[in-house]
Structures are given as structure tokens and as C-alpha cells.
DSSP file (Angstrom, degrees, kcal/mol; ACC not computed):
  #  RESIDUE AA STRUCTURE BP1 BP2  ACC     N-H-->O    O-->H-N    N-H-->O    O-->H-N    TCO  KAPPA ALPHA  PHI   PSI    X-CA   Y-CA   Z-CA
    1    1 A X     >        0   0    0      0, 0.0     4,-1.5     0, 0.0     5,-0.3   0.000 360.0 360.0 360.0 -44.3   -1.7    2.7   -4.5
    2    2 A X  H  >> +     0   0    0      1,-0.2     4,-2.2     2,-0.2     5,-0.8   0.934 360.0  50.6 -64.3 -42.7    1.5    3.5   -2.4
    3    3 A X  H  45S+     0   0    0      1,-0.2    -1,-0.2     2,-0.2    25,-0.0   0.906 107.5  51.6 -66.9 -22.5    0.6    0.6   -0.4
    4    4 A X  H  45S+     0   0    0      1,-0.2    -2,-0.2     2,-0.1    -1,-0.2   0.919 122.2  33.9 -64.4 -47.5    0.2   -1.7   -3.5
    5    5 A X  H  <5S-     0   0    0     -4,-1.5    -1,-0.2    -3,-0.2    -2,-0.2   0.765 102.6-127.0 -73.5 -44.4    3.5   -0.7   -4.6
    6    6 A X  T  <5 +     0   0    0     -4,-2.2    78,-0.3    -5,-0.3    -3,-0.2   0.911  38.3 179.0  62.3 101.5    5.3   -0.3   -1.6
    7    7 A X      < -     0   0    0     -5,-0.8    78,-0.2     1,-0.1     3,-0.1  -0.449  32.8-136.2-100.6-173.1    6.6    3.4   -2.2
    8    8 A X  S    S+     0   0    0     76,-4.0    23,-0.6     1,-0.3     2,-0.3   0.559  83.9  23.0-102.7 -20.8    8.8    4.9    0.6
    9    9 A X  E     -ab  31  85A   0     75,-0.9    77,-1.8    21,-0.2     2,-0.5  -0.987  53.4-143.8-166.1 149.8    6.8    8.2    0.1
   10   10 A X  E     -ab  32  86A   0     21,-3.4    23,-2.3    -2,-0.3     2,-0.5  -0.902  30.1-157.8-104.8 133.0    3.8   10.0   -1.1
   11   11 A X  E     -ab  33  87A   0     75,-4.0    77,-2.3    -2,-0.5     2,-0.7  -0.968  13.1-165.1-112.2 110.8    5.4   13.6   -2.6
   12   12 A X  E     -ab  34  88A   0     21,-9.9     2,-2.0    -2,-0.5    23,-1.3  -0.770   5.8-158.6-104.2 110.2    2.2   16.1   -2.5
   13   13 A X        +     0   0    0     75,-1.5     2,-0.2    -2,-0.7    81,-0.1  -0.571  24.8 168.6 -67.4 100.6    2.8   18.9   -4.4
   14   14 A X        -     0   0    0     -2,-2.0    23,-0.4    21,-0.4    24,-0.3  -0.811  35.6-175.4-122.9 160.9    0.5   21.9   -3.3
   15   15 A X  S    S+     0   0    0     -2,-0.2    -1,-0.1    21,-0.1    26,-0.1   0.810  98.8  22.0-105.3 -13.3   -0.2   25.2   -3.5
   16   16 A X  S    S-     0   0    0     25,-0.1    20,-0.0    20,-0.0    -2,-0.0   0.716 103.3-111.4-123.7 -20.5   -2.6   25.9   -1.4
   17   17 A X  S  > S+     0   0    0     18,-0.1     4,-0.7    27,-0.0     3,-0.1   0.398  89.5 108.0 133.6  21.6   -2.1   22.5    1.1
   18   18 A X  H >> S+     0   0    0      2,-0.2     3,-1.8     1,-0.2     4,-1.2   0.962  80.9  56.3 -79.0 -53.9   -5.8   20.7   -0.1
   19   19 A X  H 3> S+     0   0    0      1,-0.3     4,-1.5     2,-0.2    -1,-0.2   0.660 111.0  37.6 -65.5 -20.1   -3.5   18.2   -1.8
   20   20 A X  H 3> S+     0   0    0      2,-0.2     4,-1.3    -8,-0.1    -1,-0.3   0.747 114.4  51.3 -48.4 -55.3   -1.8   17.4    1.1
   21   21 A X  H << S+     0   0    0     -3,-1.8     4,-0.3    -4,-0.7    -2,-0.2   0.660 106.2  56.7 -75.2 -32.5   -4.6   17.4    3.3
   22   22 A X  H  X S+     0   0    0     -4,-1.2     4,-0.9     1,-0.2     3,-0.2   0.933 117.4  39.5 -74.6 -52.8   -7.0   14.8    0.7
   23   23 A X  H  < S+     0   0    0     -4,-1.5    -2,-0.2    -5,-0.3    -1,-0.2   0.729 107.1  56.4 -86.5  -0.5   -4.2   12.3    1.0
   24   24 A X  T >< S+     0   0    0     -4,-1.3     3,-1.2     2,-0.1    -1,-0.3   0.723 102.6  67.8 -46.6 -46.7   -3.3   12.9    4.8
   25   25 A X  T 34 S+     0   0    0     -4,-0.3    -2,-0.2     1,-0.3    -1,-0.1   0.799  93.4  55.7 -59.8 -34.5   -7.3   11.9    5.0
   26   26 A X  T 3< S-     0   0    0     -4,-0.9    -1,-0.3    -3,-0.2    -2,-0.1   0.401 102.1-135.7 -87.9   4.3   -6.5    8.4    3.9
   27   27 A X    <   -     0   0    0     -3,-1.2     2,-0.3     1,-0.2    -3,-0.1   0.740  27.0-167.3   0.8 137.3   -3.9    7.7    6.8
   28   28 A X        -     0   0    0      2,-0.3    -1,-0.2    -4,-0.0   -18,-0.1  -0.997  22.9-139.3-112.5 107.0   -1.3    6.1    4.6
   29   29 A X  S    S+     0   0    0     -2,-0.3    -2,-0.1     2,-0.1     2,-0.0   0.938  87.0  82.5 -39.8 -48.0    1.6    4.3    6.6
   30   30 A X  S    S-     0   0    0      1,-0.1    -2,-0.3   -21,-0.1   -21,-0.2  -0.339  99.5 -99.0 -76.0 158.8    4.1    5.7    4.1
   31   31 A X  E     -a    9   0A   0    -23,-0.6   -21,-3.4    47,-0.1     2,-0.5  -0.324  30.7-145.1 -59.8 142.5    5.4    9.7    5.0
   32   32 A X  E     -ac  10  51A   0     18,-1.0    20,-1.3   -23,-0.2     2,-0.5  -0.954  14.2-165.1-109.6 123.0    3.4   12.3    2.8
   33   33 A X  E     -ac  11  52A   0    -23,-2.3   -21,-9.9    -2,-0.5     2,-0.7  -0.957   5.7-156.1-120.8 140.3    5.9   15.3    2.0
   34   34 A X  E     -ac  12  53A   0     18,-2.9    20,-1.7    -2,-0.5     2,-0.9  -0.905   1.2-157.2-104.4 122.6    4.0   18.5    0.6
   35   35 A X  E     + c   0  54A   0    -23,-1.3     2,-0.6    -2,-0.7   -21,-0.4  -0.826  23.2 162.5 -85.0 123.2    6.0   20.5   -1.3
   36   36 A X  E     - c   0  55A   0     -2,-0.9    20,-0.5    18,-0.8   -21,-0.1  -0.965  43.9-140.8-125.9 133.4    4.7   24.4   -1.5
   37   37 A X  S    S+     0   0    0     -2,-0.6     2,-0.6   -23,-0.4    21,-0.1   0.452  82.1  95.1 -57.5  -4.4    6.2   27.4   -2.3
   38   38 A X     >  -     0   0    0    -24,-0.3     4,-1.6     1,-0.1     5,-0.1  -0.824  55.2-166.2 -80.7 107.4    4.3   28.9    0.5
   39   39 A X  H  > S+     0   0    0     -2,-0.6     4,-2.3     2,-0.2    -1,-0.1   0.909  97.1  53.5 -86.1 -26.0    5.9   29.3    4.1
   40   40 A X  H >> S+     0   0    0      2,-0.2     4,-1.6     1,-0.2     3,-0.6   0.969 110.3  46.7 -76.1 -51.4    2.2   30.0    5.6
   41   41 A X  H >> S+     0   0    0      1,-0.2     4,-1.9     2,-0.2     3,-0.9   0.988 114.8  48.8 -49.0 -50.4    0.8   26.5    3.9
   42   42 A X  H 3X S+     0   0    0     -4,-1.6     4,-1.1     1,-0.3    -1,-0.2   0.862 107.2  53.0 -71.2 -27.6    3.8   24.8    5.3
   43   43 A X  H << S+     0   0    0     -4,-2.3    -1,-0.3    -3,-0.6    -2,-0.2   0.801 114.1  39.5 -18.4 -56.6    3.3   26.2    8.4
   44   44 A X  H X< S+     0   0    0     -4,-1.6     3,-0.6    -3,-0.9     4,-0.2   0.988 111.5  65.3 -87.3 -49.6   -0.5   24.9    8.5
   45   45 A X  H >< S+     0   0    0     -4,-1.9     3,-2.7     1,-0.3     2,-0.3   0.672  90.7  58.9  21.4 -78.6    0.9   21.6    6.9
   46   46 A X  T 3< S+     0   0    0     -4,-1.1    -1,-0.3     1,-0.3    -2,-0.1  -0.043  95.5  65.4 -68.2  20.2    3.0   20.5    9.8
   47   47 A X  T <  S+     0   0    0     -3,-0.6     2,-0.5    -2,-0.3    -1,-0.3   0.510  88.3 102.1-118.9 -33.5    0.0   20.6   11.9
   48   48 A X  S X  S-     0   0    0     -3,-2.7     3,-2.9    -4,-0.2    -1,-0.1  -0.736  84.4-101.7 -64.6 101.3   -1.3   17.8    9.8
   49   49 A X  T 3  S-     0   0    0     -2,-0.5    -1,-0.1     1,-0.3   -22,-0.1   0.475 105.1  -6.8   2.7  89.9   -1.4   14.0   10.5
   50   50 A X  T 3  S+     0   0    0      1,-0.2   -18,-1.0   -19,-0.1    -1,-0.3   0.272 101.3 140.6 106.5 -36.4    1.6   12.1    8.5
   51   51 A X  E <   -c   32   0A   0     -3,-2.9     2,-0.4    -6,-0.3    -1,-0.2  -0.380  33.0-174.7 -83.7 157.6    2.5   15.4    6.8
   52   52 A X  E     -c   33   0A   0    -20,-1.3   -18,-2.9    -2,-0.0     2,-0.2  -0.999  19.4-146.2 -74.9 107.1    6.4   16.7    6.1
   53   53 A X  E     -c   34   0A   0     -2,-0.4     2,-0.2   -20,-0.1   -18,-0.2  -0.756  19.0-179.6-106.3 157.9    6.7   20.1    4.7
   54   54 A X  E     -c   35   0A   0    -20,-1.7     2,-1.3    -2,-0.2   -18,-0.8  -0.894  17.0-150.0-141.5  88.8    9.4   21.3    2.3
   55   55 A X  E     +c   36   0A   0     -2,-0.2     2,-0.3   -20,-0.2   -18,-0.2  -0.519  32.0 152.0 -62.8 107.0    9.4   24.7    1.1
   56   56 A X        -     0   0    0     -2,-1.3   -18,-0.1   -20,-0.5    -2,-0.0  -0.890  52.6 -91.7-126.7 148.8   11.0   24.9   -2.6
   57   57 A X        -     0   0    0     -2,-0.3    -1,-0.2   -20,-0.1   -19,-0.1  -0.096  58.7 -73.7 -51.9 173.8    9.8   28.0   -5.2
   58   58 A X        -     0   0    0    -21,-0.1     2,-0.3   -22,-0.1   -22,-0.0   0.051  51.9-150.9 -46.2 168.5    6.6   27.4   -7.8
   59   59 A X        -     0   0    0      1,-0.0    35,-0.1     0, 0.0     3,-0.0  -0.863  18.5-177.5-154.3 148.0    7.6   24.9  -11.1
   60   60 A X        +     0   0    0     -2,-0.3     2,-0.3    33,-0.1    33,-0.3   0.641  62.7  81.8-106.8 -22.3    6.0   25.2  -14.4
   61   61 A X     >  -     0   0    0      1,-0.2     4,-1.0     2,-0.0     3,-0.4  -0.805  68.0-149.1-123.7 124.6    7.6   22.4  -16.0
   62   62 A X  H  > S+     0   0    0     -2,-0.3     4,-1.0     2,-0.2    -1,-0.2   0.662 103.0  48.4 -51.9 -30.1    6.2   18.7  -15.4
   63   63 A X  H  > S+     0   0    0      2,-0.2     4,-1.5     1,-0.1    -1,-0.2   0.780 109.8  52.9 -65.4 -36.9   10.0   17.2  -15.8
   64   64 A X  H  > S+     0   0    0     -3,-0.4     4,-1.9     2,-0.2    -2,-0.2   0.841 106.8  52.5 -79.3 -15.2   11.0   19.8  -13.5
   65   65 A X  H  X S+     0   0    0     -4,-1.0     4,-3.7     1,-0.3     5,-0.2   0.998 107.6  50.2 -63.9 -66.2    8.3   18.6  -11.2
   66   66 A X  H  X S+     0   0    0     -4,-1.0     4,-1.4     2,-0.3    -1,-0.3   0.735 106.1  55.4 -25.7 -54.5    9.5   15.1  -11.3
   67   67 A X  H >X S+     0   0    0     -4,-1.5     4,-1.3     1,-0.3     3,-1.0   0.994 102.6  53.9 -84.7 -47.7   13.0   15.9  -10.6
   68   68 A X  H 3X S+     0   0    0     -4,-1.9     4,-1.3     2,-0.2    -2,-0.3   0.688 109.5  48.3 -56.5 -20.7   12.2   17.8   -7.3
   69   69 A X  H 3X S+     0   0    0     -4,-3.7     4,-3.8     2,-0.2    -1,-0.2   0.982 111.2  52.3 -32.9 -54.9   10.1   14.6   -5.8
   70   70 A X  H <X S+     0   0    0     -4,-1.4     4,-2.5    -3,-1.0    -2,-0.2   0.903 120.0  34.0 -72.2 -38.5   13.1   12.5   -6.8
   71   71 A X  H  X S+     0   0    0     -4,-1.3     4,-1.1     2,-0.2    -1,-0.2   0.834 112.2  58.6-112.2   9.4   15.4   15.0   -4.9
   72   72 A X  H  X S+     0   0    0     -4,-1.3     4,-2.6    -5,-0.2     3,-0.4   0.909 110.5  47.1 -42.3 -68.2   13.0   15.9   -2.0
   73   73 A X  H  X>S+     0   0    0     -4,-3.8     6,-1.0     1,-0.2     5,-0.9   0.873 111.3  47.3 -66.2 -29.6   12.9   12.4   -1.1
   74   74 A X  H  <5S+     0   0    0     -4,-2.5    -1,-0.2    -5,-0.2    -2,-0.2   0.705 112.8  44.1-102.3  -5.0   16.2   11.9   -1.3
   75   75 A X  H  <5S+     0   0    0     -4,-1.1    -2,-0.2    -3,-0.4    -1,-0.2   0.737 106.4  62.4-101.3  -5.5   17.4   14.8    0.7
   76   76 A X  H  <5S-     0   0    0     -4,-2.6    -2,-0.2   -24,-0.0    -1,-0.2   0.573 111.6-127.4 -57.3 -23.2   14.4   14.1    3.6
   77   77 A X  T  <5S+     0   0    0     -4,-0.5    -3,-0.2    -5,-0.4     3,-0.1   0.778  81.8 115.4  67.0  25.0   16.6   10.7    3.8
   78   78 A X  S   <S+     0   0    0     -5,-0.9     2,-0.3    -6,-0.3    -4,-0.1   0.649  71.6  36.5 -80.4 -23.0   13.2    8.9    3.3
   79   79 A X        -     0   0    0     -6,-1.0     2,-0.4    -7,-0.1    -1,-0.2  -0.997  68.0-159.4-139.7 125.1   14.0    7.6    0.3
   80   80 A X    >   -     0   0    0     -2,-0.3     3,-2.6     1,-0.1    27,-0.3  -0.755  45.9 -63.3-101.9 166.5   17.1    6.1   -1.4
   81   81 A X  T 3  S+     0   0    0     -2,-0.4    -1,-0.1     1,-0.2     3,-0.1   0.005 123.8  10.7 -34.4 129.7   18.4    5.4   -5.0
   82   82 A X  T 3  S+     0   0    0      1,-0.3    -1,-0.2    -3,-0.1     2,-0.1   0.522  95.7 126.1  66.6  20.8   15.9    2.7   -6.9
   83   83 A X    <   -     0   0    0     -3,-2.6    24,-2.9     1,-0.1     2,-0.4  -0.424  65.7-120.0 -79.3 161.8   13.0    3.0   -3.8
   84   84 A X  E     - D   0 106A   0    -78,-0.3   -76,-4.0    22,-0.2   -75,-0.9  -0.706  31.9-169.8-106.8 164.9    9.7    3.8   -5.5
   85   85 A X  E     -bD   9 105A   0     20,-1.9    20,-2.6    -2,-0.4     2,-0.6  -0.979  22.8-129.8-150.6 167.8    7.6    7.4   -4.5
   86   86 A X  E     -bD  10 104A   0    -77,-1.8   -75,-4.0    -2,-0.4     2,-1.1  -0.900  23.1-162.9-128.6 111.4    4.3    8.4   -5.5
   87   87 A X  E     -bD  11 103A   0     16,-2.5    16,-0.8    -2,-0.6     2,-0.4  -0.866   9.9-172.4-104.2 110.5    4.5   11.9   -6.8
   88   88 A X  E     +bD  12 102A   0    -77,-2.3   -75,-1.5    -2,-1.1    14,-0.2  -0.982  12.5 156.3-101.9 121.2    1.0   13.8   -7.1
   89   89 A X        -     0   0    0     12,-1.2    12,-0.3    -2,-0.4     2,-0.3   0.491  37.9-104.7 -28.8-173.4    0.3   16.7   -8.5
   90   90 A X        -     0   0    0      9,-0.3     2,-0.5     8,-0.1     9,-0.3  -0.802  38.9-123.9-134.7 126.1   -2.2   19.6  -10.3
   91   91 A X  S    S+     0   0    0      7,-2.0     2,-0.2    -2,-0.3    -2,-0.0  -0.793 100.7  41.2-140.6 113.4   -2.1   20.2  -13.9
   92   92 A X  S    S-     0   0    0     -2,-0.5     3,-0.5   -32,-0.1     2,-0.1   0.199 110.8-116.3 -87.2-170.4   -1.6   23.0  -14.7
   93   93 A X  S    S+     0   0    0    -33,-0.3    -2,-0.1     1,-0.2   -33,-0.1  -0.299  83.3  20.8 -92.8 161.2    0.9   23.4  -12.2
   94   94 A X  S    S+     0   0    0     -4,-0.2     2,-0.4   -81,-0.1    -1,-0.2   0.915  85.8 130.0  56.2  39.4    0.7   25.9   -9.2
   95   95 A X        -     0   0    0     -3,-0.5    -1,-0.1    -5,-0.0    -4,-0.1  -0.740  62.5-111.3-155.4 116.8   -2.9   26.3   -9.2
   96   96 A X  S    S-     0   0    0     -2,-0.4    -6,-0.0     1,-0.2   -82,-0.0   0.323  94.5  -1.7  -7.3 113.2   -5.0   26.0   -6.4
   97   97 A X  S    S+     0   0    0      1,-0.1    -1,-0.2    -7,-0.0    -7,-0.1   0.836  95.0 113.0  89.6  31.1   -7.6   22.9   -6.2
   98   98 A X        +     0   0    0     -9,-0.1    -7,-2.0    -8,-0.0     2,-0.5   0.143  32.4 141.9-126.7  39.0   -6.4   21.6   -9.9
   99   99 A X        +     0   0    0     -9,-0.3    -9,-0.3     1,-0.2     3,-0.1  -0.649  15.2 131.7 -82.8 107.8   -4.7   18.2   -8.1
  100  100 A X        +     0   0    0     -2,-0.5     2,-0.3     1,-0.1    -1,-0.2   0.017  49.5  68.6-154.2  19.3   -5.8   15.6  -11.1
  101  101 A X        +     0   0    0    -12,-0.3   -12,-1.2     2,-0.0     2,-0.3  -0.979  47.3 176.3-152.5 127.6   -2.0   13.3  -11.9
  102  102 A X  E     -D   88   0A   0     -2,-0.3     2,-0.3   -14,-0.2   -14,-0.2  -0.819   7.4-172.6-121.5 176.0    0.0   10.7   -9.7
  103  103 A X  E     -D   87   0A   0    -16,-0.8   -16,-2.5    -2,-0.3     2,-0.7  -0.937  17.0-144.2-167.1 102.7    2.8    9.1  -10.8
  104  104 A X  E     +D   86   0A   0     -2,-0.3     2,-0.4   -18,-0.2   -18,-0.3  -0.741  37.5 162.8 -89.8 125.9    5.1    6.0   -9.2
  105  105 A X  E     -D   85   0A   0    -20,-2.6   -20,-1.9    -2,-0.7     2,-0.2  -0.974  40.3-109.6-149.2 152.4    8.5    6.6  -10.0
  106  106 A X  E      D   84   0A   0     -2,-0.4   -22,-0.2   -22,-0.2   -36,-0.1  -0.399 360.0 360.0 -94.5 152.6   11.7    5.5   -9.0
  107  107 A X              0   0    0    -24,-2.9    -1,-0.2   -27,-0.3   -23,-0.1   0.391 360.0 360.0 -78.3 360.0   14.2    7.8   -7.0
């Protein structure tokens, strides 16, 4: 999908670093950044093929989710204003192994 689109970025939010890890598995040309609330995932993370880790707290809110991709990517300098990113997800949020929503959206 990222390639079909041509995003600048895969954004994985995880908590526990499988989401990261599934789409790392696919080698994807564009950068995959995992966001976790976890300093030990992002630790193990950065060990991974492709991956960029970004420690930011939990988010409950699926809007709030959305805005941190938009400003992840844009402060990684991966992404500028009107590039597309590929935002994945778990719903509900912040729990382990429940990765089941992407989303392409523009920065």
C-alpha cells in the first residue's frame, strides 16, 4: 500500500513492538517509525531492519493518534507538508497484539 501510494512513511504505532516488527517483515523501501510509549520496546526496535523509534506517552483518542503521525513525521524531517504517510494502528488503542486499522493521510 505505501508503495501504491507513494507515502514518505509507514507510522507504526505500538505498544509492545509486534506492530512494528509485522511491517519491518515486508522490507518496505519507505522508513517505518514506531511510536511507543515504552523506552525498553524502542530500545529493541532500533535493532530492527528499516525501523525509527520515537518515544511519545500512551493516546486514547484516535484523532489524537492521527495528529501525532502527522507530527512525528514531520519533526523526523521524513516527511513534509502535503506528502502522504501510512499511519497503523490497534483499536482499542495501547493494547498489546490488537494492530487491525491503517490509514493514508496527508501530513
Amino acid at each position: 500500500m505505501a508503495y501504491q501510494v507513494r507515502a514518505r512513511a509507514i507510522i507504526a504505532f505500538t505498544t509492545g513492538g509486534t506492530t512494528a516488527l509485522r511491517v519491518s517483515k515486508y522490507r518496505p523501501s519507505q522508513p517505518i517509525i514506531a511510536v511507543t510509549p515504552s523506552e525498553t520496546i524502542a530500545r529493541r526496535l532500533s535493532l530492527v531492519w528499516g525501523v525509527l523509534t520515537v518515544i511519545r506517552p500512551a493516546v486514547r483518542d484516535l484523532d489524537k493518534v492521527f495528529n501525532l503521525a502527522r507530527e512525528v513525521a514531520l519533526e523526523t524531517g521524513i516527511a513534509r507538508q502535503g506528502d502522504l504517510i501510512i499511519t497503523t494502528a490497534g483499536i482499542p488503542l495501547s493494547v498489546p497484539g490488537s494492530t487491525n486499522m491503517v490509514r493514508v493521510q496527508s501530513v
